[in-house]
Legacy VTK file of the C-alpha trace (Angstrom):
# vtk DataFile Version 3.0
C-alpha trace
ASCII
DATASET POLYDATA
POINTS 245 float
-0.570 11.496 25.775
-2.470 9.869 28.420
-1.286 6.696 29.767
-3.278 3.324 31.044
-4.916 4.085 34.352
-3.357 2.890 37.416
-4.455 -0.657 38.765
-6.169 -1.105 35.116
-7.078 -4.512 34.957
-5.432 -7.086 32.089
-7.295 -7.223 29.171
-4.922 -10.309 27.549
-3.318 -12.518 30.120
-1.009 -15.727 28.228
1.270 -18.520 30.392
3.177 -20.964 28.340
1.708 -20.338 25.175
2.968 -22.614 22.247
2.546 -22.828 18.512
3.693 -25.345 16.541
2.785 -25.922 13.195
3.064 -29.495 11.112
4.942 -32.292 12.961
8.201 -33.896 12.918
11.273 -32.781 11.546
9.012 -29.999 9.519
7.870 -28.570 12.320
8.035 -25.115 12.524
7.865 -23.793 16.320
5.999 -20.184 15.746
6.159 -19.422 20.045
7.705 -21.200 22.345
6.163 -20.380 25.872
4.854 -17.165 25.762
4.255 -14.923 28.995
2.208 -12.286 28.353
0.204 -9.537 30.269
-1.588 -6.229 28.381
-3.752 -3.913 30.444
-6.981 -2.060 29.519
-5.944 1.539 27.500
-2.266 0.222 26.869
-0.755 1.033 23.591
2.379 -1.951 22.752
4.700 -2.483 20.402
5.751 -6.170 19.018
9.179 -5.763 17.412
11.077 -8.830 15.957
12.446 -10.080 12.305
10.575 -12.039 10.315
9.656 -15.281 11.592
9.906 -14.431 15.376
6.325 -15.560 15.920
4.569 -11.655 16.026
1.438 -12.537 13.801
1.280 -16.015 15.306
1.228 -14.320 18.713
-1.667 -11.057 17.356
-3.503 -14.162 15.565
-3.771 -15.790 18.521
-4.944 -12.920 20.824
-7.160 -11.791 17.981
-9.138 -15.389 18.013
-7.838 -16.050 14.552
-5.383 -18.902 14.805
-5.144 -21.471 18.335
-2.154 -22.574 20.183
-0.805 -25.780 20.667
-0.377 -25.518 24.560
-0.271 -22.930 27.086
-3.433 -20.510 28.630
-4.507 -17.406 26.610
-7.594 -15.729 28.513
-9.125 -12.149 27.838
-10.843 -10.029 30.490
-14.069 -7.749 29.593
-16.062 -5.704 31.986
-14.409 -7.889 34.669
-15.046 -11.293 33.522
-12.326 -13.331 31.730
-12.998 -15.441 29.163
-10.570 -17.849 27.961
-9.662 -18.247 24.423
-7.040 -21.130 24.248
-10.147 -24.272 24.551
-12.468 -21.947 23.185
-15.376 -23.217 20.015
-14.977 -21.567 17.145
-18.792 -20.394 17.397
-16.763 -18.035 20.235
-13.956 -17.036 18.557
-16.072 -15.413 15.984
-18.640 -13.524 18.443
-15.176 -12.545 20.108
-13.566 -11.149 16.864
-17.100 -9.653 15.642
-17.726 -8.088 18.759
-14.761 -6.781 20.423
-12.048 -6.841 17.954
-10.564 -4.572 15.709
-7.995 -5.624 13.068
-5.563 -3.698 11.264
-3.489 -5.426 7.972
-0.557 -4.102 5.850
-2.797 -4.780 3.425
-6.015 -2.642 3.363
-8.562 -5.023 2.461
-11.217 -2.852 0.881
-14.227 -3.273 -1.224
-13.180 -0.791 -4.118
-16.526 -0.507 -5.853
-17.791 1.028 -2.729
-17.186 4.310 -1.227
-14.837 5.385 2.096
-18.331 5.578 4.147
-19.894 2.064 2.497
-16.984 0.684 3.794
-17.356 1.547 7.215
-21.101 0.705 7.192
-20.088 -3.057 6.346
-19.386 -3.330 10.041
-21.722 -0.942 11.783
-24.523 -2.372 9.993
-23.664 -5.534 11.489
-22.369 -3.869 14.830
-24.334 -3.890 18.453
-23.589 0.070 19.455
-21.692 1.031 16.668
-20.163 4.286 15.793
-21.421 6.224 12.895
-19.658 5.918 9.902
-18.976 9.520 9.502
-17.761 9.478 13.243
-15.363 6.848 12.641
-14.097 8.526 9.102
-13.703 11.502 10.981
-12.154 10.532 13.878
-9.394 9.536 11.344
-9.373 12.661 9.458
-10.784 11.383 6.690
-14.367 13.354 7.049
-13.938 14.928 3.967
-13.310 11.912 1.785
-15.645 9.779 3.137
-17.647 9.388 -0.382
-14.781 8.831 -2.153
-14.491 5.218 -3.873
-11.429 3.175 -2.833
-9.751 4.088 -6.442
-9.593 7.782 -5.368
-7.943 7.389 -2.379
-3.661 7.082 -1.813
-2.976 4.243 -0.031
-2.868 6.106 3.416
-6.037 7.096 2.779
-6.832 3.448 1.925
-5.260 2.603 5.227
-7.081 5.071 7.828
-10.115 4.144 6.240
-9.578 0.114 7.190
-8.549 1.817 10.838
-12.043 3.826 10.341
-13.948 0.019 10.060
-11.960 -1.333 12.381
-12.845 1.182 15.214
-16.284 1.324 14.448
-17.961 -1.218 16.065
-16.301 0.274 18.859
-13.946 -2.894 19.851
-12.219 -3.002 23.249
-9.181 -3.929 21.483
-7.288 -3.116 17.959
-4.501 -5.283 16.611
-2.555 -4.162 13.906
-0.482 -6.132 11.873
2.829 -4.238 9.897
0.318 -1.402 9.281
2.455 0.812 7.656
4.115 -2.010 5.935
3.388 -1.161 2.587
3.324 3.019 2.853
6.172 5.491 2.855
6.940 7.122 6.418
5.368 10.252 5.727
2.441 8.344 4.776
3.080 6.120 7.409
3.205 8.488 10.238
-0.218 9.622 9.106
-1.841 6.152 9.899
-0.010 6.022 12.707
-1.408 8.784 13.929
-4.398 7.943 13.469
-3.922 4.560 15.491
-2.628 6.777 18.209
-5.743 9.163 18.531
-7.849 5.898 18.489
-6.256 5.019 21.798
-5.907 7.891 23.482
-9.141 9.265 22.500
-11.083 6.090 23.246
-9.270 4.283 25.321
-8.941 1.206 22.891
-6.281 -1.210 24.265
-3.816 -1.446 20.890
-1.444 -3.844 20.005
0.751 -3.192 16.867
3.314 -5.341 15.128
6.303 -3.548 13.161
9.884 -4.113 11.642
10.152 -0.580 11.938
12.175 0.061 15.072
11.448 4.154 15.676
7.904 3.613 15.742
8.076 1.740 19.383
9.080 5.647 20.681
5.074 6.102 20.853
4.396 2.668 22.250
3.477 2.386 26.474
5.379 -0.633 26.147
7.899 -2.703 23.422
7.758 -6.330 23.206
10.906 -7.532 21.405
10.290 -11.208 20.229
12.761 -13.722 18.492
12.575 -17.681 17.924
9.493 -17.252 18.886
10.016 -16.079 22.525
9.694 -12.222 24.029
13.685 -11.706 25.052
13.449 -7.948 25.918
10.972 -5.800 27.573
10.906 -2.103 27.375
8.480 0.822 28.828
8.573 4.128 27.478
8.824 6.307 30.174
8.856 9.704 27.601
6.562 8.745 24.862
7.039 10.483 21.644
4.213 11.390 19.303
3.947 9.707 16.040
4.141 12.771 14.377
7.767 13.380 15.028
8.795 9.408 13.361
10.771 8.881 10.911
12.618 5.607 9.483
LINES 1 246
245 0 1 2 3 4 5 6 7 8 9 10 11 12 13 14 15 16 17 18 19 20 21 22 23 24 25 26 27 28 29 30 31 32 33 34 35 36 37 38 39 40 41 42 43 44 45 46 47 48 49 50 51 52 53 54 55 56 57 58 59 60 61 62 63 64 65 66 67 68 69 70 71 72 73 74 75 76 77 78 79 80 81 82 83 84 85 86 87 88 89 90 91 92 93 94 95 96 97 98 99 100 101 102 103 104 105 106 107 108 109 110 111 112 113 114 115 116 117 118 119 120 121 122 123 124 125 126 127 128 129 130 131 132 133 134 135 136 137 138 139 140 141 142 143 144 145 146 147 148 149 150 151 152 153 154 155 156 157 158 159 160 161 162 163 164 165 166 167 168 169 170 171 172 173 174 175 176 177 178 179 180 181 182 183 184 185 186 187 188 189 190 191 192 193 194 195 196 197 198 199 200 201 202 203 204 205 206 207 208 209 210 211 212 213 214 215 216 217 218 219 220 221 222 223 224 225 226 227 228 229 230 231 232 233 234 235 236 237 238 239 240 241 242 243 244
């Protein structure tokens, strides 16, 4: 499984980052002061309980949600762009053109096929991949003119990961993925998340409660109160295909 190359360059770079939502004694502090550094090709795993500040932390590096204080900047093609300050006119060309999302839930249009799905994005997509391509690339070739009714909900999933990947974004975030599948369903999309990256390239960030799944990571985050307290690289990956929880 191949691993970042050396000297790759950061593709998320955070200092200080804060989110705080409502004010007074309501407020809920989501991070408090965030250091964070991910490098182009990198595969890492967010672990923490509910409430540690994970999908405030993916929102915030996915342009979806802002942060109260701190620097968030990504880098493309060698020029950094930063993302805490930035219009929302840029936060959507950012998410439409370079990022891929990933939700427990699957988010599908069901009165449309596997392949219609896909085409929702390429259509709109600068050099996307073909739908097929992207179906197939997640193993789903054959089923790819099935409607959303005829498909288990792995199935369901790896096709979201199929329009996700298809407009060929430089990074995928995925958000309790296999949240709402059993693990032998769950290693499947997890699989496919894993050829995505290695096969690609695509710098992938994925949030789980699910401890064994950080054995494929590069790197585990380990987040709680909304602060990363533990650090971990994987120096003997294991390949989601040998999970269980």
């Amino acid at each position: 499984m191949a691993d970042p190359a050396p000297n790759a360059e950061p593709v998320f770079t955070a200092h200080g980052l804060t989110k705080v939502y409502g004010a007074g004694d309501t407020a809920v502090h989501a991070l408090r002061g965030v250091d964070l550094e991910i490098v182009r090709g990198e595969f890492v795993v967010l672990l923490g309980a509910s409430g540690s500040g994970k999908s405030t932390l993916l929102n915030i590096l996915g342009g979806l949600d802002s942060a109260s204080s701190g620097t968030a900047r990504w880098t493309h093609q060698g020029q950094a762009h930063e993302l805490t300050g930035a219009s929302d006119a840029e936060l959507t060309r950012y998410r439409r053109e370079h990022v891929g999302f990933v939700f427990q839930f699957y988010n599908l249009i069901p009165s449309l096929t596997a392949r219609e799905n896909v085409a929702l994005v390429t259509d709109l997509a600068e050099d996307p991949m073909r739908p097929e391509d992207a179906l197939a690339l997640v193993g789903l070739g054959e089923r790819m003119n099935h409607f959303v009714s005829q498909l288990s909900g792995g199935e369901q999933q790896r096709v979201a990961i199929a329009r996700a990947i298809a407009k060929r974004p430089a990074v995928l975030l995925c958000d309790e993925p296999t949240g709402a599948l059993d693990c032998a369903t769950g290693v499947m999309v997890l699989q496919a998340i894993e050829r995505v990256n290695r096969e690609l390239g695509t710098t992938t960030v994925v949030i789980t409660h699910n401890a064994p799944i950080a054995a494929m990571a590069h790197r585990v985050l380990r987040l709680a109160d909304g602060r990363i307290v533990d650090e971990h690289i994987n120096t003997d990956r294991v390949a989601a295909a040998t999970l269980s929880w």
